[in-house]
TIMIKOL-724323 format. One record per residue: x, y, z of N, C-alpha, C in turn; residue in three letters. Coordinates in Angstrom, 3 decimals, padded with zeros to 6 digits, m for minus. Each point is the difference from the previous one (the first is absolute). Layout:
<pts>
[pt [X; Y; Z]; [X; Y; Z]; [X; Y; Z]; ALA]
...
</pts>
This chain:
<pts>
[pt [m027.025; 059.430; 000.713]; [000.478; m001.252; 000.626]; [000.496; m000.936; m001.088]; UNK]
[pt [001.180; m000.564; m000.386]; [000.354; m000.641; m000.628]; [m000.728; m001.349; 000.008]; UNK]
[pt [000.102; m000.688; m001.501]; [m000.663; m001.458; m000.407]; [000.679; m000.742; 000.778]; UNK]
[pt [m000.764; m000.904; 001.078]; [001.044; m001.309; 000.420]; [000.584; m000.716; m000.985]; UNK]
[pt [m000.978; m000.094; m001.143]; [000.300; m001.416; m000.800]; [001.070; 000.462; m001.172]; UNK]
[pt [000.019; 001.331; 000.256]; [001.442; 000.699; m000.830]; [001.868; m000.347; 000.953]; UNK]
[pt [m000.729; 000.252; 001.202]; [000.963; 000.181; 001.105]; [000.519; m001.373; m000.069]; UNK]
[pt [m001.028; m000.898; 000.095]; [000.917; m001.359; 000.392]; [m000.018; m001.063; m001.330]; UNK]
[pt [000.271; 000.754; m001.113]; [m000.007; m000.824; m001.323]; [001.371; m000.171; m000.134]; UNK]
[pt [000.355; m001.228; m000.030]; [001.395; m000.659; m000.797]; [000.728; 000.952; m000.421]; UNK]
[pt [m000.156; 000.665; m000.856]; [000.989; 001.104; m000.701]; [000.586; 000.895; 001.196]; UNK]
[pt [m001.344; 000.325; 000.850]; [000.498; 001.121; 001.082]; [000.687; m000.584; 001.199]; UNK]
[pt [000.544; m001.392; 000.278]; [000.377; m000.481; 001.105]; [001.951; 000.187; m000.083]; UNK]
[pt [m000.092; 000.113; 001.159]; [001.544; 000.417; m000.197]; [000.908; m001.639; 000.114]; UNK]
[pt [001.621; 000.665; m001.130]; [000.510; m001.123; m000.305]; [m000.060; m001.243; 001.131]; UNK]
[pt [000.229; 000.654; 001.452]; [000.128; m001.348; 000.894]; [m001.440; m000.616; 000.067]; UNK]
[pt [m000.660; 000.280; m000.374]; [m001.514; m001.071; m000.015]; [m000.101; m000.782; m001.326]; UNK]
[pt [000.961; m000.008; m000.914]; [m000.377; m000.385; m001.358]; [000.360; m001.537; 000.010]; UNK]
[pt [001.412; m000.256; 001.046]; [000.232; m001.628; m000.116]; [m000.867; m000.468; 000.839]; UNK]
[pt [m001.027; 000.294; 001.203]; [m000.854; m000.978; 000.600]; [m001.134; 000.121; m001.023]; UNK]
[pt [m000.168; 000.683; m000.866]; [m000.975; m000.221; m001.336]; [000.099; m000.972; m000.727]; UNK]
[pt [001.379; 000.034; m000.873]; [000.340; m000.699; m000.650]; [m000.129; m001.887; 000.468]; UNK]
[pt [000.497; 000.329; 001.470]; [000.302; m000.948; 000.592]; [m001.340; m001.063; m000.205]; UNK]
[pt [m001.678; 000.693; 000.524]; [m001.456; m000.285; m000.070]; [000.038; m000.352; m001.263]; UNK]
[pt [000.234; 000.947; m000.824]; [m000.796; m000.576; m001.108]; [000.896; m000.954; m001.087]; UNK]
[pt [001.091; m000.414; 000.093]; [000.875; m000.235; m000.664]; [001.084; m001.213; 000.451]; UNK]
[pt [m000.055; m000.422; 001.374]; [000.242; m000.612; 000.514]; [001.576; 000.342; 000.323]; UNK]
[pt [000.199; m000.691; 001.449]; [001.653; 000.193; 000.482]; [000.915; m000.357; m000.981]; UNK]
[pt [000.381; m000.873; m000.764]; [000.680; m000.380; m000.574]; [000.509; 001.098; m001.190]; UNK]
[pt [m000.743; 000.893; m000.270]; [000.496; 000.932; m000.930]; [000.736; 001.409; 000.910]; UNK]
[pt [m000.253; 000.337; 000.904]; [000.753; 000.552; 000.182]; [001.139; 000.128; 000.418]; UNK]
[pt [000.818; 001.201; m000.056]; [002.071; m000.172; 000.039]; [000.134; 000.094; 001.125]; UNK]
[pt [001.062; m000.497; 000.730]; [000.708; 000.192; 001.296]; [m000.201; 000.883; 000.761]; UNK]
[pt [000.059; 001.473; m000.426]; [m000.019; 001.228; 000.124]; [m001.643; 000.147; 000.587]; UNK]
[pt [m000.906; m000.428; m001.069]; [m001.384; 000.409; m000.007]; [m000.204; m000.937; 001.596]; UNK]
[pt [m000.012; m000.813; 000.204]; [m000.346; m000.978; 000.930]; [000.952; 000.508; 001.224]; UNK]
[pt [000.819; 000.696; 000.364]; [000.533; 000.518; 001.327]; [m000.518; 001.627; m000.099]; UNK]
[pt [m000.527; 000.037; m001.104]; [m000.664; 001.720; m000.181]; [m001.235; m000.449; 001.006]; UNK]
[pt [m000.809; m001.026; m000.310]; [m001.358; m000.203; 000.931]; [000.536; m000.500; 001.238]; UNK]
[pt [001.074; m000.435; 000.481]; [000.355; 000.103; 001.426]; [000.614; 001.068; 000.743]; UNK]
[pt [m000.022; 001.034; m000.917]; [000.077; 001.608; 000.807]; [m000.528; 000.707; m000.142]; UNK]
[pt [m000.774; 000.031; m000.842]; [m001.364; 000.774; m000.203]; [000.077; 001.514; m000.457]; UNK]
[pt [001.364; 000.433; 000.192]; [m000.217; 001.254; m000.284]; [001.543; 000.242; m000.518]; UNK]
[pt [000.780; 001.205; m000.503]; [001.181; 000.367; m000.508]; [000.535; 000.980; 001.144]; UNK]
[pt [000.459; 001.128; m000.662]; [000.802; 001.644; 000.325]; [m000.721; 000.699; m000.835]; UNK]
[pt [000.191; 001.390; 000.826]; [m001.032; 000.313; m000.853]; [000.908; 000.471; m001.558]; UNK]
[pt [001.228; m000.084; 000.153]; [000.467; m000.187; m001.051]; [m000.108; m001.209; m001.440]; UNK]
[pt [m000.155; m001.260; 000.946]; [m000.628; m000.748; m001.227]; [m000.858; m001.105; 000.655]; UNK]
[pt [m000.314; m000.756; m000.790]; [m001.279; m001.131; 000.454]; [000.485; m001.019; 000.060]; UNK]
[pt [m000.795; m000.419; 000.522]; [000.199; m001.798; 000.554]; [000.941; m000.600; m000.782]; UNK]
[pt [m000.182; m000.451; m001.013]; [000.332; m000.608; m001.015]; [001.233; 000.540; m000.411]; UNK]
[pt [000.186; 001.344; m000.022]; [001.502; 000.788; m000.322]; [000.932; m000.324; 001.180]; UNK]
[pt [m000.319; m000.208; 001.552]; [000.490; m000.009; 000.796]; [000.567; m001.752; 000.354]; UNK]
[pt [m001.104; m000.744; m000.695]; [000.498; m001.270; 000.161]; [000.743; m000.253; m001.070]; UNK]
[pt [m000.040; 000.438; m001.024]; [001.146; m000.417; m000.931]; [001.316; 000.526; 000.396]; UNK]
[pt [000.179; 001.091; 000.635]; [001.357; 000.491; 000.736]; [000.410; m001.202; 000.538]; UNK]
[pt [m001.235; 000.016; 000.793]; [000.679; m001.415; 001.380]; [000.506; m000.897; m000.771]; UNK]
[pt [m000.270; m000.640; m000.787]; [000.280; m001.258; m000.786]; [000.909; 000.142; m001.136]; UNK]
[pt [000.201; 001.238; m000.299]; [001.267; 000.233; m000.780]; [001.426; 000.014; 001.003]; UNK]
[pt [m000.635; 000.439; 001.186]; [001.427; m000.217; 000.991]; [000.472; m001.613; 000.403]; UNK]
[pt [m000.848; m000.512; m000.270]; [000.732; m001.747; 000.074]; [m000.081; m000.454; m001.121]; UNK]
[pt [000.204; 000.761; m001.224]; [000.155; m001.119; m001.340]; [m001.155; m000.686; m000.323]; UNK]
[pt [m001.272; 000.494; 000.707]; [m001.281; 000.187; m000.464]; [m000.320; m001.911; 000.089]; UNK]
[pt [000.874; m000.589; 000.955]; [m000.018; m001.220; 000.484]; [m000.984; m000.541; 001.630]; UNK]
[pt [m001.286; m000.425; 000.390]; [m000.397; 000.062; 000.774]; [000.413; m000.675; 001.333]; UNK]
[pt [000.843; m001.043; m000.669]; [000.124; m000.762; 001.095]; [001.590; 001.129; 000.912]; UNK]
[pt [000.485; 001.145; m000.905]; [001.319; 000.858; 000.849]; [m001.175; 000.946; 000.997]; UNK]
[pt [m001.163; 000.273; m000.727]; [m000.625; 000.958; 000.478]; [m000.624; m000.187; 001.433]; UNK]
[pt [m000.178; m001.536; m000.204]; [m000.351; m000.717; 001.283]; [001.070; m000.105; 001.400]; UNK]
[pt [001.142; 000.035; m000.996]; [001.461; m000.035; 001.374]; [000.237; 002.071; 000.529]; UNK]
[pt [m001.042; 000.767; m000.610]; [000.139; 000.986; 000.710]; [m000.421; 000.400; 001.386]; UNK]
[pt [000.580; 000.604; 000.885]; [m000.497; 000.517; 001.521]; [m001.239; 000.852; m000.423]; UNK]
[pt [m000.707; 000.277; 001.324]; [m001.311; 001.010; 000.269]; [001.379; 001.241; m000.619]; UNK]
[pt [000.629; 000.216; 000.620]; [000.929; 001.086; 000.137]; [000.167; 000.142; m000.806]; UNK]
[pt [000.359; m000.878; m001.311]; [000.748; 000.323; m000.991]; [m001.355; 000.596; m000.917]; UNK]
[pt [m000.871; m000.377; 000.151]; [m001.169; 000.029; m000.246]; [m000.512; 001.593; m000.090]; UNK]
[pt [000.318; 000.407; 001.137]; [m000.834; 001.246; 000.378]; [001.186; 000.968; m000.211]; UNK]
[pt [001.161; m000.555; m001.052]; [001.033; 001.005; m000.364]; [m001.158; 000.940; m001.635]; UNK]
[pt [m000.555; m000.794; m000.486]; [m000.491; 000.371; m001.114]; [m001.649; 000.931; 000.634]; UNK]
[pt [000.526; 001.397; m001.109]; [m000.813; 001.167; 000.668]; [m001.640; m001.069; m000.501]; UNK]
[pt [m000.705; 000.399; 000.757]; [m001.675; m000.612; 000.027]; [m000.127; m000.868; 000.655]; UNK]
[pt [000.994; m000.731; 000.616]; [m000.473; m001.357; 000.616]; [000.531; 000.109; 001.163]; UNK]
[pt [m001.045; m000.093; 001.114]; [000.068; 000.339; 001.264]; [m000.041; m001.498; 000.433]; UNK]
[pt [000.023; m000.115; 001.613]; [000.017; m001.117; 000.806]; [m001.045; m001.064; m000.428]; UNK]
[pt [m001.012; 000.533; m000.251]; [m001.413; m000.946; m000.105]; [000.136; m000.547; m001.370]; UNK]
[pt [000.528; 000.897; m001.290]; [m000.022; m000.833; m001.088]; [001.204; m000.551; m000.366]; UNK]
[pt [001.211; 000.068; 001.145]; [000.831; m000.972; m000.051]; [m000.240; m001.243; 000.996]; UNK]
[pt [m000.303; 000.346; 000.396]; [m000.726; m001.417; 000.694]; [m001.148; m000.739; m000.978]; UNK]
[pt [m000.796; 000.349; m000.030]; [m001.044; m000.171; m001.828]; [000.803; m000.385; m001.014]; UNK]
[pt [001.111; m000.255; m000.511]; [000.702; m000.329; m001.152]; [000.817; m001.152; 000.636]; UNK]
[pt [000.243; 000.367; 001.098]; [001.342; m001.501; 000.741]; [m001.204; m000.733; 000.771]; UNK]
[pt [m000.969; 000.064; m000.408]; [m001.292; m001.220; 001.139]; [m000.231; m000.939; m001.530]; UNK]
[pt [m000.257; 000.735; m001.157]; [m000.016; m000.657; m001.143]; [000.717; m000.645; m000.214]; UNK]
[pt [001.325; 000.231; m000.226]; [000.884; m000.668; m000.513]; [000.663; m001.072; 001.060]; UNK]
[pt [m000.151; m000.289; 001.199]; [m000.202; m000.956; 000.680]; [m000.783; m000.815; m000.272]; UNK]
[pt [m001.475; 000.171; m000.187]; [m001.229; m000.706; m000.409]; [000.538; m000.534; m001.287]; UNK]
[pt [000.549; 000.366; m000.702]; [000.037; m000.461; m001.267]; [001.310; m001.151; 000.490]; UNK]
[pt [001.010; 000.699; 000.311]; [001.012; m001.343; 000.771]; [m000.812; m001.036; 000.110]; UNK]
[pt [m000.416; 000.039; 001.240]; [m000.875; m001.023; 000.534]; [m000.377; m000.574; m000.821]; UNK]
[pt [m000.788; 000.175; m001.235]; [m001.245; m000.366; m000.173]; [001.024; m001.038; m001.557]; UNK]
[pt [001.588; 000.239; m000.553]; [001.039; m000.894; m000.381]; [000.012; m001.285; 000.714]; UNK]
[pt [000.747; 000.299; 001.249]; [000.420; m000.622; 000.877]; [m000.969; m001.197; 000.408]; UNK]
[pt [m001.524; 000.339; m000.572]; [m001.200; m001.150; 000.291]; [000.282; m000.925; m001.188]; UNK]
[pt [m000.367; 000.599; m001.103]; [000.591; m000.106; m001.473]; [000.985; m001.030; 000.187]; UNK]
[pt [000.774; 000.095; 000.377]; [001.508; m000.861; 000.266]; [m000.224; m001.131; 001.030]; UNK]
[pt [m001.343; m000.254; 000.412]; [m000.142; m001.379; 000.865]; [m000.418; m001.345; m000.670]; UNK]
[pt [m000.712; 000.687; m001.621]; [000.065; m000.990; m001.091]; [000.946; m000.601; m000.127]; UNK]
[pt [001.489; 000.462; m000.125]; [000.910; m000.655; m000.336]; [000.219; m001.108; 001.111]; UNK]
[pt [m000.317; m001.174; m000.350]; [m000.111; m001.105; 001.304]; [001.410; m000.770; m000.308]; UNK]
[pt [m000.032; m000.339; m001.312]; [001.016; m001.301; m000.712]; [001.676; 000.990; m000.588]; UNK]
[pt [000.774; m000.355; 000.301]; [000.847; 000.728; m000.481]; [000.866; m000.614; m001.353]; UNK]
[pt [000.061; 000.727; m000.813]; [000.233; m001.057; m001.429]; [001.498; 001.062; m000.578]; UNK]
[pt [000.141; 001.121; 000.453]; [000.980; 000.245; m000.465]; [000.742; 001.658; 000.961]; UNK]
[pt [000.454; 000.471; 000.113]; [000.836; 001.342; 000.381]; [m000.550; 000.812; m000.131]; UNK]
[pt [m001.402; 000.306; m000.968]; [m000.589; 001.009; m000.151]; [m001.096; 000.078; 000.986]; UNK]
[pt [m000.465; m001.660; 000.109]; [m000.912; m000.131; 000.837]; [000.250; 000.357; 001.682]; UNK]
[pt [000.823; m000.253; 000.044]; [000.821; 000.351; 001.867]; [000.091; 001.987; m000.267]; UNK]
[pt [000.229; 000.752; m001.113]; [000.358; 001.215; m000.068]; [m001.979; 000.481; m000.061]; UNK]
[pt [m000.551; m000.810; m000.624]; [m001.751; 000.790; 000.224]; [m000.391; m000.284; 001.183]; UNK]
[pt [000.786; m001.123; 000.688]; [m000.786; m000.435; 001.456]; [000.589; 001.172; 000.719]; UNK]
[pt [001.310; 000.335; 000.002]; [000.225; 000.566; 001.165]; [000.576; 001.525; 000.142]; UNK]
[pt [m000.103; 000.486; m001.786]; [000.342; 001.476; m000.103]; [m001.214; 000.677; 000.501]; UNK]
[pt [m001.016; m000.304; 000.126]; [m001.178; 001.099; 000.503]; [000.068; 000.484; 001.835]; UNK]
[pt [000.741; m001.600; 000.423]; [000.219; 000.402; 001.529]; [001.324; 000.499; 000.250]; UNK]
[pt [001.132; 000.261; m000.853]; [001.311; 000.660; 000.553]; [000.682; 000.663; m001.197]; UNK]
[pt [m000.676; 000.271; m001.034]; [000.535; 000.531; m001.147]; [000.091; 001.739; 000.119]; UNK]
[pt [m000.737; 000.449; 000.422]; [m000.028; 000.933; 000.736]; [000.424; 000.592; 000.619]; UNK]
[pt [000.424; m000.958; 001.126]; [000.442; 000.620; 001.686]; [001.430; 000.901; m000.426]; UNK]
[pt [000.369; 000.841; 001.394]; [000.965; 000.685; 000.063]; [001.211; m000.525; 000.814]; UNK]
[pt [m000.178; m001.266; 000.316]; [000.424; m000.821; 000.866]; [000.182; m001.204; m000.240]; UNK]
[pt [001.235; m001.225; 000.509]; [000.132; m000.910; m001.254]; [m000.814; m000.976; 001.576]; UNK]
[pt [m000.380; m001.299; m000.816]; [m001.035; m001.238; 000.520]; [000.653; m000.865; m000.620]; UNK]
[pt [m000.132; m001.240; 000.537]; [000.509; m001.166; m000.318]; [m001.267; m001.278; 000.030]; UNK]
[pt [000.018; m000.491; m001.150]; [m001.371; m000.609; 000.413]; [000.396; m001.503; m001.047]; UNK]
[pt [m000.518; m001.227; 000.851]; [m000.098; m000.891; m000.074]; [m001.498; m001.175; m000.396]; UNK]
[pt [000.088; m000.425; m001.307]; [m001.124; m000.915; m000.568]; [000.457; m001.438; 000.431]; UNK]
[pt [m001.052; m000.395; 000.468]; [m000.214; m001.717; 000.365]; [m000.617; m000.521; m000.558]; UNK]
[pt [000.707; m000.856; m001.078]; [m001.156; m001.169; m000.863]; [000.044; m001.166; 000.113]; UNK]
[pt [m000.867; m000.660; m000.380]; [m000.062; m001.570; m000.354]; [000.754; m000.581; m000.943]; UNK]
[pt [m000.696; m000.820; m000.442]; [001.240; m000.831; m001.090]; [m001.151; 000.358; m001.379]; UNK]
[pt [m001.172; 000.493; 000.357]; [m000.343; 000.763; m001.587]; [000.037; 001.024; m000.153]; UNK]
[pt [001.390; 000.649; 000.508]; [m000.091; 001.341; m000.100]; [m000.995; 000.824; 000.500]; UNK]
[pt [m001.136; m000.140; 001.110]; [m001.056; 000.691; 000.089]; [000.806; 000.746; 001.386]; UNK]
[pt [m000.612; 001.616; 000.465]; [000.547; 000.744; 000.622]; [m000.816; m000.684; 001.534]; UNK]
[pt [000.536; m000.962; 000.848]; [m000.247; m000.269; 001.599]; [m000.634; 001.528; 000.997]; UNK]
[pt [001.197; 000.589; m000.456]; [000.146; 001.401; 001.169]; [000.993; 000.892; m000.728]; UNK]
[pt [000.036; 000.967; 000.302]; [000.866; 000.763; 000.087]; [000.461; 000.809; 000.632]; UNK]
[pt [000.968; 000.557; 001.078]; [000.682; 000.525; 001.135]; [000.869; 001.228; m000.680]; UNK]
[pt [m000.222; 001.089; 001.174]; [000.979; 001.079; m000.005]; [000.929; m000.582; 001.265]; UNK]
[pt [001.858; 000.051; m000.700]; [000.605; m000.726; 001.394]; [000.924; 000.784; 000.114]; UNK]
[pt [m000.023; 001.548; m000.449]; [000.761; 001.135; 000.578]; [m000.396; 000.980; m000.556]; UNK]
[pt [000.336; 001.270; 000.747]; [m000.728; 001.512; m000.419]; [001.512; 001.133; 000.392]; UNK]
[pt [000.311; 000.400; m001.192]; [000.937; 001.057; 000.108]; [001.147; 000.328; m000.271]; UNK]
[pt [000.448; m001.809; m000.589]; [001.104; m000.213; m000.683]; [000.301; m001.361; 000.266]; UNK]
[pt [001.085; m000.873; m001.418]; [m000.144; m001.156; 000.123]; [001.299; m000.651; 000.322]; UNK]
[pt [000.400; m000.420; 000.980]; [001.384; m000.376; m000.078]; [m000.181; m001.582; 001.320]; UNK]
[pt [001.285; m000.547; 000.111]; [000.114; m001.400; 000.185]; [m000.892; m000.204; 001.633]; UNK]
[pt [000.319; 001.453; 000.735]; [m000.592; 000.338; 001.480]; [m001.738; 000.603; 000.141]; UNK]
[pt [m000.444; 000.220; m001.091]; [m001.210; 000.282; m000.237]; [m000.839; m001.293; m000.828]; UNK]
[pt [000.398; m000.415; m000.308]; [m000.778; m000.688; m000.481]; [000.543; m001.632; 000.714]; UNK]
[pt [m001.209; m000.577; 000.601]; [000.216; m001.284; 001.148]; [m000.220; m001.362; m000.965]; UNK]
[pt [001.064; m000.268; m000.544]; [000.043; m001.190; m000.716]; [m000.564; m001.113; 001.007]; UNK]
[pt [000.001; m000.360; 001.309]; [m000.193; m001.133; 000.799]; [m001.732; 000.377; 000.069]; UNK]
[pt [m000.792; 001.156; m000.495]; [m001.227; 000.241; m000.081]; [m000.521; m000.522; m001.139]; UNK]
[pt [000.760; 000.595; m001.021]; [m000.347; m000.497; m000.966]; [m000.398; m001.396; m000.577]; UNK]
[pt [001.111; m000.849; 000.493]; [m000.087; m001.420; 000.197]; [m001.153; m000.343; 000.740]; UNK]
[pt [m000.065; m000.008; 000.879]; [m001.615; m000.206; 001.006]; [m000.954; 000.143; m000.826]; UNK]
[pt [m000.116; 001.570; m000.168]; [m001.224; 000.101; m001.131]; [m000.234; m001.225; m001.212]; UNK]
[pt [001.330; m000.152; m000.302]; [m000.229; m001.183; m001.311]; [m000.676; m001.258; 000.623]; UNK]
[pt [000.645; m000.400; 000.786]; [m000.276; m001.224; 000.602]; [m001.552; m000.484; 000.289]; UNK]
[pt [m000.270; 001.491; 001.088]; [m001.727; m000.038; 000.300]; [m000.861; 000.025; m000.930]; UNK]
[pt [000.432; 000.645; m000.880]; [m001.119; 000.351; m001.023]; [m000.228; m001.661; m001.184]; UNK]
[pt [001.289; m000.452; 000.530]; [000.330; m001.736; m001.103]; [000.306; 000.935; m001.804]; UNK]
[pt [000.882; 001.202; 000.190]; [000.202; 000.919; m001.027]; [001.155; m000.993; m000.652]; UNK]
[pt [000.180; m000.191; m001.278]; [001.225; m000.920; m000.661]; [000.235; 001.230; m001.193]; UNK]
[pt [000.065; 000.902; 000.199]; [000.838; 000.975; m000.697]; [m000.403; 001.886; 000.233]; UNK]
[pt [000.781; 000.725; 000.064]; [m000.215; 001.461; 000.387]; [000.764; 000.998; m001.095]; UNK]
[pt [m000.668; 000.720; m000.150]; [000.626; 001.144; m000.356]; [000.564; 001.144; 000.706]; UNK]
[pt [001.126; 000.383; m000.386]; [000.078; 001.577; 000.875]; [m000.100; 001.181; m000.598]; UNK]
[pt [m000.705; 001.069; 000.402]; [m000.215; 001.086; m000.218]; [000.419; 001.277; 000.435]; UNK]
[pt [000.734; 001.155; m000.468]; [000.238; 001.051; 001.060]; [m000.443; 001.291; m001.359]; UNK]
[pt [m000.015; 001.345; 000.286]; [m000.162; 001.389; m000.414]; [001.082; 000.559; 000.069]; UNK]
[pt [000.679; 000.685; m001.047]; [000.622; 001.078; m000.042]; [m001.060; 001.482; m000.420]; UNK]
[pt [000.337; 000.543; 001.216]; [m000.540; 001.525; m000.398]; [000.402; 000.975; m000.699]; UNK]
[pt [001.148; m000.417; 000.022]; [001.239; 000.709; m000.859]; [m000.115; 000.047; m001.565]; UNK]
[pt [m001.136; m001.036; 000.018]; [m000.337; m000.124; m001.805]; [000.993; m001.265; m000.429]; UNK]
[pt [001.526; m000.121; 000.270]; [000.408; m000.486; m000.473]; [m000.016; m001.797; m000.350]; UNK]
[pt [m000.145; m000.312; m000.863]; [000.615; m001.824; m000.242]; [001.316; m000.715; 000.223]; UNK]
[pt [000.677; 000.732; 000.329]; [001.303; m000.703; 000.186]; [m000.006; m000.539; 001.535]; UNK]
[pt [000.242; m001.377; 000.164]; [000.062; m000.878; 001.486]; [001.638; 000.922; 000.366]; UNK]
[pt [m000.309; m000.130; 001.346]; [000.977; 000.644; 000.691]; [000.842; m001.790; 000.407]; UNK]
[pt [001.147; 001.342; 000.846]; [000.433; m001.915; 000.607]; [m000.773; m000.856; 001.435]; UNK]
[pt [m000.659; 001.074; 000.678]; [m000.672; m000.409; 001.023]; [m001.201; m000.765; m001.293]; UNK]
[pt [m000.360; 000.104; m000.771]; [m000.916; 000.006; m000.125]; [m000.066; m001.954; m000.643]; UNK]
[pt [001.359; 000.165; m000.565]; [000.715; m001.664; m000.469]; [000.434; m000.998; 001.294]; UNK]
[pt [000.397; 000.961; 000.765]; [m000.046; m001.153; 001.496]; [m001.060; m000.067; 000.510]; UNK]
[pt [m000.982; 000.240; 000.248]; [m001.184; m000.245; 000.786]; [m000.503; m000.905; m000.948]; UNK]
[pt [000.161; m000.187; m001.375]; [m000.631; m001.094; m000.916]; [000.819; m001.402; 000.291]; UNK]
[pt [001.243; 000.182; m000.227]; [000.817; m001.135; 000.366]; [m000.439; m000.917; 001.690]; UNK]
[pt [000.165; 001.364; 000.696]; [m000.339; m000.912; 001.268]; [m000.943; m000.474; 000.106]; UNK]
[pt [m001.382; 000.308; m000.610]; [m001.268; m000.762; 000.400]; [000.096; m001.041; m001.316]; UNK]
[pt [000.401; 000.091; m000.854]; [000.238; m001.220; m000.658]; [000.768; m001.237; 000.149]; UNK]
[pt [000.581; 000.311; 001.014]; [001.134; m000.829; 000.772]; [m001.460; m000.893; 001.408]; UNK]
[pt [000.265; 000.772; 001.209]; [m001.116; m000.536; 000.084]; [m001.373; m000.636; m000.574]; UNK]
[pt [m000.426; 000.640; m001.026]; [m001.056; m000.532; m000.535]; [000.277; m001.669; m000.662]; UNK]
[pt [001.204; m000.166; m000.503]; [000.374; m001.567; m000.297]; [m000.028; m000.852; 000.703]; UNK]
[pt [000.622; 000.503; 001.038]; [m000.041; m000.932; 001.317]; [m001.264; m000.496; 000.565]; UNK]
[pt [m001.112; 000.590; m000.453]; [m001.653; m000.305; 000.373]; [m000.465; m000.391; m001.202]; UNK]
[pt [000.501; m000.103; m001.275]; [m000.704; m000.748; m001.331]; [m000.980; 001.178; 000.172]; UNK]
[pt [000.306; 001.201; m000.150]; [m000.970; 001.104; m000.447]; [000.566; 000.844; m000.994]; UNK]
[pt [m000.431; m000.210; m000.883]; [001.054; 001.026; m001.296]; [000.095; 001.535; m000.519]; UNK]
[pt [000.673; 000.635; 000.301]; [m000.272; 001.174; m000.338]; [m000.223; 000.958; m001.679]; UNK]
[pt [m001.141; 000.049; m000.543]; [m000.371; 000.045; m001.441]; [000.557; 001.358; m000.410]; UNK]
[pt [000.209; 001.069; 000.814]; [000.061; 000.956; m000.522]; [000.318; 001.431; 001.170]; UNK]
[pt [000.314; 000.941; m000.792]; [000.063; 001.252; 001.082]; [000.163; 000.931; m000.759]; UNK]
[pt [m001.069; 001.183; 000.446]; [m000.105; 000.951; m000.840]; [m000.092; 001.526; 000.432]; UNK]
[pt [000.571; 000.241; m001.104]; [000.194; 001.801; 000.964]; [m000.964; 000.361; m000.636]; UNK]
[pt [m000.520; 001.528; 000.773]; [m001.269; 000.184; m000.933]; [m000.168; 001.864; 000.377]; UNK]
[pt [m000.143; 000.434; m000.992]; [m000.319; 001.282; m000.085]; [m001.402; 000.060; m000.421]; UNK]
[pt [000.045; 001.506; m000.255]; [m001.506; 000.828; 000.123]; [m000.530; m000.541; m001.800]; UNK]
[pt [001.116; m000.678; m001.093]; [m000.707; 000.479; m000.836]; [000.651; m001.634; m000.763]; UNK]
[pt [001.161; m000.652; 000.472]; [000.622; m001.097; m000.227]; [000.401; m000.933; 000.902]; UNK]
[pt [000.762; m001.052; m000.517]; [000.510; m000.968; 001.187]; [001.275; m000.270; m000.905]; UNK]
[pt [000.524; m000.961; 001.007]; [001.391; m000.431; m000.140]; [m000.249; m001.586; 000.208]; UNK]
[pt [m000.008; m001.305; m000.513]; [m000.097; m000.837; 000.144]; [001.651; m000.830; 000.448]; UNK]
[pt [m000.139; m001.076; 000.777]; [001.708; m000.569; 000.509]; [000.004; m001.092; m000.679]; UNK]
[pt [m001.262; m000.699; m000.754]; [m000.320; m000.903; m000.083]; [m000.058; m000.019; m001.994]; UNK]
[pt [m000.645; 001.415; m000.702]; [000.574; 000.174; m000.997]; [001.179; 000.282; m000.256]; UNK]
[pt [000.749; 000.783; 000.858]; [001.815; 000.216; m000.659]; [000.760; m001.044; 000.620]; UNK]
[pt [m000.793; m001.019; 000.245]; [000.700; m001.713; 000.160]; [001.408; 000.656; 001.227]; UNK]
[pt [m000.157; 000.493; 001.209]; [000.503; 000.390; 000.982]; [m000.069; m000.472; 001.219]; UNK]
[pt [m001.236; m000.961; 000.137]; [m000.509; m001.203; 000.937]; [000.797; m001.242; m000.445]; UNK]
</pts>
C-alpha cells in the first residue's frame, strides 16, 4: 500500500495544484495571470496542464486581460480543455473583476481633469461591443451630481434627446456636463456624427447657462479628449 504522506507531498502534486499552493502560502499577488485562471479550471488536456493551457489562452489575446474578458463562452470552448463550465468559470471572473473597477471608479466624485471622466467611466463602457452615450452632471465644483446613459447602439443627432438632456440639467440644478460615448472599434478619431451631436448640445446647453466642459471618446485602453485638442 503506498505512503499517503509520499502520495500527497508537494513534489508529488501535479502541475495544476501547484498555483493554489503557491497561492496559500505565498500570497495572490505573486502569482502570473496564467497561474490564477489555472486555479479557475482546475485541470488541463491531458496533453498539457492547467497552466500550459492558460497560457495558450492568454497568448491568444496578447496575453492582455481585459481582451480576454471581451471573449464569448464560445469562443472560449474553441480552445481544446475548456469545456462549458470552465468557460463560464473564467467569464464569471472576469466580470467580477469588471465590477469590482467599476466600484473603484465611484471614488472619482470631483472631476479635475479628462483623465478623471476616462477612470470614471472606462470601467462601465470601455469594454462594450456596442457604442453608449453617456452624460455627467455637475455642480459648479466640478463634483459628479449623476450620471446618465442617454443612448445605446449608436450616437447620432436622432438618438441621442438633446430636449432630455436639458431637463436632466435643469432638475438636477447641474451648471455644467460632460459628454461621453465608446468606440468599440478601438479607434480615437471623432467621426462627424460624432462633432454634431457635440455642437448641438452645446448650442442648447448656452441657452440654459449650462456649459459644456468636455466630450470624450473612450476605448478599452485610451480616450480622446474634445476639450484637450481645444475642439470644444
Amino acid at each position: 500500500m503506498p505512503d499517503k504522506s509520499t502520495s500527497f507531498s508537494i513534489k508529488n502534486w501535479s502541475d495544476d495544484d501547484k498555483p493554489r499552493e503557491k497561492l496559500v502560502q505565498k500570497g495572490r499577488s505573486v502569482l502570473s495571470d496564467a497561474e490564477l485562471i489555472a486555479i479557475l479550471i482546475g485541470s488541463g488536456s491531458r496533453s498539457e496542464s492547467a497552466v500550459e493551457l492558460s497560457k495558450r489562452i492568454l497568448a491568444s489575446v496578447g496575453n492582455n486581460l481585459n481582451e480576454l474578458g471581451r471573449l464569448t463562452i464560445k469562443q472560449l470552448m474553441e480552445f481544446k480543455g475548456i469545456g462549458e463550465a470552465k468557460a463560464v468559470t473564467i467569464a464569471a471572473a472576469l466580470e467580477m473583476g469588471r465590477r469590482r473597477r467599476g466600484e473603484d471608479s465611484l471614488k472619482v466624485d470631483k472631476i479635475g481633469s479628462s483623465q478623471d471622466v476616462y477612470h470614471l467611466l472606462q470601467p462601465i463602457m470601455g469594454e462594450l461591443e456596442h457604442e453608449e452615450f453617456w452624460i455627467l452632471f455637475l455642480n459648479n465644483s466640478n463634483k459628479v451630481l449623476h450620471k446618465a446613459q442617454m443612448s445605446k447602439g449608436g450616437i447620432t443627432g436622432t438618438l441621442v434627446d438633446v430636449r432630455l438632456v436639458m431637463k436632466q440639467a435643469l432638475e438636477l440644478g447641474a451648471v455644467a456636463i460632460i459628454l461621453a460615448h465608446n468606440h468599440p472599434s478601438g479607434t480615437l478619431r471623432p467621426s462627424g456624427a460624432d462633432k454634431q451631436i457635440t455642437q448641438k448640445i452645446k448650442l442648447a446647453s448656452e441657452t440654459l447657462d449650462v456649459k459644456v466642459l468636455d466630450h470624450l471618446i473612450i476605448t478599452q485602453k485610451s480616450y480622446f479628449s474634445f476639450a484637450d485638442e481645444k475642439l470644444l
